[in-house]
N, C-alpha and C positions, 0 to 999 in steps of 0.2 A: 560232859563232853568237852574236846578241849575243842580250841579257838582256832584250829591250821586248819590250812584249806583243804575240803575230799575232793574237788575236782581230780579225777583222774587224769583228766587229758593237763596236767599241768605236772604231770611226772615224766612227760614224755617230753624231748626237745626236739626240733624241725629236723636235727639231724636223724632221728630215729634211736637215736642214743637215750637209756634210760637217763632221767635225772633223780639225783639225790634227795632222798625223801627222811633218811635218816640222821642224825648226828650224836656223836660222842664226845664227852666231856670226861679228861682221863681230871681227875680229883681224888688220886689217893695220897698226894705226899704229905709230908709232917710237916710242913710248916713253920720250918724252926725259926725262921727273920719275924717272927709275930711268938715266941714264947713271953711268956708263960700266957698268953692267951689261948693261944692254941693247942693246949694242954687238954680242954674239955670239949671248946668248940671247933670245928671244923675253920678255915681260913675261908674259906667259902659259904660262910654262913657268919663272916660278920658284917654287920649291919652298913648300908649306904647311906644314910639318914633312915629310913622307915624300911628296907627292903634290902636282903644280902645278896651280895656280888651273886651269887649263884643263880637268884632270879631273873636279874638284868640277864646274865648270858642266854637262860633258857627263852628270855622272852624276845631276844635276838634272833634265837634259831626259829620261835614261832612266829616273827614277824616276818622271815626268809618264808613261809610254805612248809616247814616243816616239824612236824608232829608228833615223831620218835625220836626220844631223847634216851641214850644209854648212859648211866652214870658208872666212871671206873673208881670205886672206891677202896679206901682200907679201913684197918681196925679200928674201931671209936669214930666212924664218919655215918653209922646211920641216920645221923640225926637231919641229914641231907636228905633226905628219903622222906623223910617225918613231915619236912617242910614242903612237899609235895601233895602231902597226905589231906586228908576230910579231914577237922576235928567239928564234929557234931557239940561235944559239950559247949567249947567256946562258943559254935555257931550261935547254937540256942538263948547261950546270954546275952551276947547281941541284939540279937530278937527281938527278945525280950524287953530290950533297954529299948529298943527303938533306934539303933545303931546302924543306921544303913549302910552308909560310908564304910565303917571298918569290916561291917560283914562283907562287902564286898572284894574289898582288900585280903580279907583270911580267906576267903574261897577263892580267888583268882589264881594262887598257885595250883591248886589242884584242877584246874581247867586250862593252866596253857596245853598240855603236850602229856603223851602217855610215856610215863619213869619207866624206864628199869635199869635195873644195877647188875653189875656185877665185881665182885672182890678181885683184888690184884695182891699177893699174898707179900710180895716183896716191889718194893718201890727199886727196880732196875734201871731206869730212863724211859724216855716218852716213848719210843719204839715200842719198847718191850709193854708198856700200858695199852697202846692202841692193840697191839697184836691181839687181849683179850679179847676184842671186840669182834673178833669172825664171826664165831656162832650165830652173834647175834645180826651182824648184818648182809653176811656171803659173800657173794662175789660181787654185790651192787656197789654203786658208787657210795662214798657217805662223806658227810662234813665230820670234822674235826674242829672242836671248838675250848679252847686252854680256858682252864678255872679261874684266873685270875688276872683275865682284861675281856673288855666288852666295847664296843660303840656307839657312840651316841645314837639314839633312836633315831633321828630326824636325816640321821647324814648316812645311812645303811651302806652296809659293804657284800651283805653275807650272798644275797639275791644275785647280786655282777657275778661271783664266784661261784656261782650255781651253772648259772647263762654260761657263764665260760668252759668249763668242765663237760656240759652237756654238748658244747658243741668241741670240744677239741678230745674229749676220752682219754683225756691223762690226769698228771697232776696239777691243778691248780693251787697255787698258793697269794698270800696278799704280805705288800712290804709299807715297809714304812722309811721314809728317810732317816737317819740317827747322826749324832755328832761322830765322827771319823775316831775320838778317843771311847766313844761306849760302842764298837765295836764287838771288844772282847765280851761283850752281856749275850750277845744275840747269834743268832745263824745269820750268814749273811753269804750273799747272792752276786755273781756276776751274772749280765747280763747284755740281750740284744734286743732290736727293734722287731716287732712282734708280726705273723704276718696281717697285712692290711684291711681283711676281710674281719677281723676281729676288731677296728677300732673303735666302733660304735657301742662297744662295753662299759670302754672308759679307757683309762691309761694302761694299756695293756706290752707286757713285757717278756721275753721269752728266755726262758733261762739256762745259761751255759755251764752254769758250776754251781755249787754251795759248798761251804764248809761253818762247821760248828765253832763258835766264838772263836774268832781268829784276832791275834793281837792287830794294835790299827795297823801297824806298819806292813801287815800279812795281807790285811782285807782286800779283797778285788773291788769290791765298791763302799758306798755307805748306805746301803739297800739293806735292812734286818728283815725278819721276816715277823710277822706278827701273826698274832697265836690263830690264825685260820685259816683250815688246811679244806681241803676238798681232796678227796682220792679215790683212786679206782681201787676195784677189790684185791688187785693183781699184788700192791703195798703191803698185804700180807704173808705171801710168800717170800720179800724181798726183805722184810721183815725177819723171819725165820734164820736167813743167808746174812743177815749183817752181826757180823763178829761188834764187840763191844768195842766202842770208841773214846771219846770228851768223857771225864768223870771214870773210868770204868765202864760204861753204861752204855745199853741199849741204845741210840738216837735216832729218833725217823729222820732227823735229817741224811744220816748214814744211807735210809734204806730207802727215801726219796733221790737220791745221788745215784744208787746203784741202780733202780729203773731208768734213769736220765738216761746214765750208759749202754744201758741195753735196749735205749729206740725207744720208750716212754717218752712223750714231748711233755714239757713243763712250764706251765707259764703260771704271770702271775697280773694281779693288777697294782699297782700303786695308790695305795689308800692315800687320802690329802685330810679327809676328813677329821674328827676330833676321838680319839685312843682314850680311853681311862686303863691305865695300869695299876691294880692292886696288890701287883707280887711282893711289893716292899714296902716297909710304914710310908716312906716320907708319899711312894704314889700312892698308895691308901688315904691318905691324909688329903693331901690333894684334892684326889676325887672328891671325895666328900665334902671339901668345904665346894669347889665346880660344880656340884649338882644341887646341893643346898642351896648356894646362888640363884641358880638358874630357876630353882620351882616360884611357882607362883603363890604360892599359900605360905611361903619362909623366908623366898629371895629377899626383899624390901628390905625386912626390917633386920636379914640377916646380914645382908651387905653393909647396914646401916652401920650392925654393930662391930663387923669388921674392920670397917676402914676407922672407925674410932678407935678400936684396940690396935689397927695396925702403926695408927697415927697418934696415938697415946705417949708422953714421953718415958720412957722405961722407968724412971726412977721414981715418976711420980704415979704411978699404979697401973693396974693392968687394962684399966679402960672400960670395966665392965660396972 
């Protein structure tokens, strides 16, 4: 059984408004800034220290209340799947060992949240990923949640953007501040002061415009958007209506934009909180040593050996 909450009445918000009980995780692309790794393994299945990006996210979404997790995958990404799954052998030997600890850890994936997948046959843009996802969720609200960044547990964002959604019935999105020249990386958001009955969420923002990685000197703010979306079901038909954009490609930000115009309100919150980004080595790297740090069973003696290696003098070895 997974770990989300059945309270029913926490699917419902004051305003009468269903709340989002689903999320999708589009994880079909190739990966090519991590080859030749990613040649066998998913990007989403390599490791944070003990546990791959792809768990932290799903345990995100089970930390939010929510317990349907749809994965958009492609070809060579079952293995995503896999790591969700029972392995009874391994369990067994556990067991047997007297390995409490790990047996824990190998069953805990398959009890956050009920998987299901589905194939995306061509990697088009992020639009064209989520669009898969009708069937499986209708016309309800659902989270959107990008394969390769997550939040720190302690400082949660996903719950506010639930709370918000439910009570406004459009798009909710969440941003994050950036440097005016990493711009061109990100979607990015003009923006106004949100109405006041919403402030008790958090820093809440309402939004006037978006466009897809605009150069700095283009940008309307330094507001990016970060990889989680909250949306009504309505994103799929405006989805359908958005002609190819940035890249050639699908972009929900495109079919987020054309709801905006057509009377969808969209807001968003201002995350302040701590982002891990794994889209690129050096934030993959990063992370990793951030979370290494921070646990209690590695931090001490990891930090120890850090700041020796960092304070080592190069020429006289590597500190280790």
């Amino acid at each position: 059984m997974s770990e989300h909450s059945a309270n029913p009445s926490s699917t419902v918000a004051a305003t009468g408004r269903p709340r989002a009980v689903k999320a999708v995780i589009p994880a079909a692309g190739l990966a090519t800034r991590f080859l030749p790794a990613t040649k066998a393994v998913p990007k989403e299945l390599l490791p944070v220290v003990d546990r791959p990006v792809l768990q932290y996210i799903v345990e995100e979404a089970t930390q939010a209340g929510i317990g349907d997790v749809l994965l958009i995958t492609g070809r060579g990404k079952t293995s995503m799947v896999d790591h969700f799954d029972r392995r009874p052998d391994l369990e067994a030997r556990l067991e047997e060992k007297g390995d409490a600890e790990r047996l824990a850890a190998v069953r805990r994936p398959s009890e956050l949240a009920e998987i299901y997948t589905c194939r995306q046959p061509e990697q088009l843009g992020l639009g064209h990923a989520v669009g898969y996802a009708e069937s499986h969720v209708g016309d309800a609200p659902f989270a959107v949640l990008l394969g390769d960044e997550f939040v720190k547990p302690s400082e949660p964002l996903l719950p506010a953007m639930l709370e918000l959604q439910a009570r406004t019935g459009g798009v909710v999105l969440a941003f994050f501040e950036v440097d005016p020249a990493e711009t061109k990386r990100y979607g990015i958001a003009s923006v106004e002061p949100a109405e006041a009955e919403l402030s008790d969420i958090g820093e809440v923002v309402r939004v006037t415009g978006m466009v897809e990685k605009p150069q700095p000197e283009e940008a309307p703010s330094n507001l990016a958007v970060l990889g989680r979306y909250v949306l009504p079901g309505t994103i799929f038909d405006a989805i359908r209506r958005t002609k190819p954009g940035s890249g050639g490609e699908i972009q929900l930000t495109d079919a987020m934009e054309l709801l905006r115009t057509e009377g969808t309100p969209v807001h968003a919150i201002v995350y302040r909180g701590t982002r891990y980004d794994t889209g690129m080595p050096l934030g993959y790297l990063q992370t990793v040593v951030q979370i290494a740090a921070e646990r209690e069973d590695l931090g001490p003696e990891f930090r120890s050996w850090l700041a020796d290696f960092v304070n080592a003098d190069t020429a006289g070895g590597s500190g280790t």
